[in-house]
C-alpha positions as CSV (number, residue, x, y, z in Angstrom):
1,X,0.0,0.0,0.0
2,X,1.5,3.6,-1.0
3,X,2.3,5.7,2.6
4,X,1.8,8.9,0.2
5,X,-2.3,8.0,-0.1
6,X,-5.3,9.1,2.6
7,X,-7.5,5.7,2.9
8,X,-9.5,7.0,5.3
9,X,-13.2,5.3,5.3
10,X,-15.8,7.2,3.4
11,X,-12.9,9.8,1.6
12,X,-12.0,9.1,-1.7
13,X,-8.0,8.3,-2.1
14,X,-6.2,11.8,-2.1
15,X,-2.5,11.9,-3.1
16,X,-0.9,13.8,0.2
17,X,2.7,14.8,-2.3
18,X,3.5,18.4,-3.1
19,X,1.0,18.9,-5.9
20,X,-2.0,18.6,-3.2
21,X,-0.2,20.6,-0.7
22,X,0.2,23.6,-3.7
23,X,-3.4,22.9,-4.9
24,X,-4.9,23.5,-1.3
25,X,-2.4,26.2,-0.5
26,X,-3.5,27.7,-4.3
27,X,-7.4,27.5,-3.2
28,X,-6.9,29.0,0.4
29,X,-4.9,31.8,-1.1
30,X,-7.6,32.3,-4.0
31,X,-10.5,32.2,-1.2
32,X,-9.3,34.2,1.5
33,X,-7.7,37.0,-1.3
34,X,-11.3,37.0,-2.4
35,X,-12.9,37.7,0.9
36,X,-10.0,40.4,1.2
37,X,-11.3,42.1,-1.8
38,X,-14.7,41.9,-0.8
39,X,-13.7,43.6,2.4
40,X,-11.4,46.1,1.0
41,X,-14.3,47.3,-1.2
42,X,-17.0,47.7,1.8
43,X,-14.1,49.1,3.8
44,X,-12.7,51.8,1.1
45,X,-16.5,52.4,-0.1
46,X,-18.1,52.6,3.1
47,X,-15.8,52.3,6.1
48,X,-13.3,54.8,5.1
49,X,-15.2,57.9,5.1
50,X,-16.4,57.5,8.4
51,X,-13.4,56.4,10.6
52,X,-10.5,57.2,8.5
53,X,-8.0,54.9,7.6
54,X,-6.0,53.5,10.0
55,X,-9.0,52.8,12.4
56,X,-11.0,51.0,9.3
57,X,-8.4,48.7,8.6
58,X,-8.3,47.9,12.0
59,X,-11.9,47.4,11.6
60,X,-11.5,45.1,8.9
61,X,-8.8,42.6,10.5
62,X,-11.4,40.9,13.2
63,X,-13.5,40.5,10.2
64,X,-10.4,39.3,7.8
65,X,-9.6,36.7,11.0
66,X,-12.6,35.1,10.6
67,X,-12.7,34.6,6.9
68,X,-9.3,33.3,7.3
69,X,-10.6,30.4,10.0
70,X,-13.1,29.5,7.8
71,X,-11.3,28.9,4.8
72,X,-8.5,27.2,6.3
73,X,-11.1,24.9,8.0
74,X,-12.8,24.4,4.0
75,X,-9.6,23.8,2.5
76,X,-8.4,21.2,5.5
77,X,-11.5,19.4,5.0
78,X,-11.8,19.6,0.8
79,X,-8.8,18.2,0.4
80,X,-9.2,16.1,3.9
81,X,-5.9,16.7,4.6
82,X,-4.1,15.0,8.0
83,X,-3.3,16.7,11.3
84,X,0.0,16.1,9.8
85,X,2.2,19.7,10.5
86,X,4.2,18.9,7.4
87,X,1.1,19.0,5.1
88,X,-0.9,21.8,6.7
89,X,2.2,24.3,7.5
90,X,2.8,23.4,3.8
91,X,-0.5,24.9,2.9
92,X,-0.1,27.5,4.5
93,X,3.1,28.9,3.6
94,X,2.0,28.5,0.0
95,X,-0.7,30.3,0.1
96,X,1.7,33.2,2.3
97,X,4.2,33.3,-0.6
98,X,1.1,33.4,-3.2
99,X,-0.2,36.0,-1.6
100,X,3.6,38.3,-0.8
101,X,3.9,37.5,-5.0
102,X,0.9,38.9,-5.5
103,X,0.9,41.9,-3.4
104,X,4.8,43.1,-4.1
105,X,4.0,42.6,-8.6
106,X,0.1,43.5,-8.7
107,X,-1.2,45.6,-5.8
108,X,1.7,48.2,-4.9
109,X,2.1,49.0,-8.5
110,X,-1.8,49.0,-9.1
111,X,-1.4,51.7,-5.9
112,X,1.4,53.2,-7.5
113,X,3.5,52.7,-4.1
114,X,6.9,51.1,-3.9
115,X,7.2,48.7,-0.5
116,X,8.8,51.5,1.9
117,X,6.0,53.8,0.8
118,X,3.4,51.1,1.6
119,X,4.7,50.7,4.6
120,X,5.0,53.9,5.7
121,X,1.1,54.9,4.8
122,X,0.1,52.5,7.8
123,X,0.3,53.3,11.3
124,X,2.4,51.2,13.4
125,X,-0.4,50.0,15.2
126,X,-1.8,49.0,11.8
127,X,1.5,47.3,10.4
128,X,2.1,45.5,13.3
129,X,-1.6,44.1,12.7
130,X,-1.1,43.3,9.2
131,X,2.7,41.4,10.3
132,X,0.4,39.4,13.0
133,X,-2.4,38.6,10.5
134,X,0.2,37.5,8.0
135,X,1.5,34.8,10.5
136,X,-2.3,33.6,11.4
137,X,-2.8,33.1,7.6
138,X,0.3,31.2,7.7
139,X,-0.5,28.9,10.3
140,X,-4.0,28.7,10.3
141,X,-4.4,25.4,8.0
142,X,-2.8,23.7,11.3
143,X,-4.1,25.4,14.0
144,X,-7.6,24.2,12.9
145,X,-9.3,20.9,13.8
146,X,-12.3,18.9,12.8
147,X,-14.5,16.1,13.9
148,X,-11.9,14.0,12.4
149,X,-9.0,15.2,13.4
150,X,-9.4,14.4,17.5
């Protein structure tokens, strides 16, 4: 019997290599980037012009937190992958590097801001936010635990 292979009763045989492990990092990235945008519309629309800034994107990071619980727990259970820390550390640090690609080649030019300039724009109450939120997206694929997992 291949080791590399889930045969868990009632889930259909799931490969648990490096091509699942990008996949589900790939999907958690592409969910929780789409709640982001979601939220950075409402926030920049709506949020904004009432609070400001810096006190709107602190707003938005409870809200962020909880998308990013509940799409670690969907992508830990679509791809039924083991309380193994290998495999769901692995997921997670994908979807982290997907997501620093994305935001150093699309967003900060889209913003016309260069890195230092981006950071500087936050408060440091905000940037240390957004470098704690980073970590929890990171980690969150193993931090979270199902029915099956216990």
């Amino acid at each position: 019997m291949n080791s590399s292979v889930d045969t868990t009763p009632g889930r259909t045989e799931r490969p648990q290599g490096f091509v699942q492990t990008f996949k589900a990092g790939a999907i958690y990235f592409l969910v929780v980037v789409g709640a982001g945008f979601v939220l950075e519309s409402i926030r920049v629309l709506w949020v904004v012009p009432r609070f400001g800034d810096r006190i709107a994107e602190l707003m938005e990071m409870p809200v962020m937190l909880v998308a990013i619980i509940l799409a670690a727990r969907w992508v830990v259970e679509r791809f039924a992958l083991p309380p193994m820390p290998g495999i769901r550390l692995g997921v997670g640090f994908v979807a982290l590097g997907l997501l620093l690609v994305a935001e150093f080649t699309v967003v900060l030019p889209l913003r016309g801001l260069i890195t230092d300039e981006s950071i500087a724009s936050r408060g440091p109450l905000a940037e240390a936010g957004c470098i704690v939120m980073l970590g929890v997206f990171a980690v969150m694929p193993f931090l979270v635990v199902h029915r099956w997992d216990r």
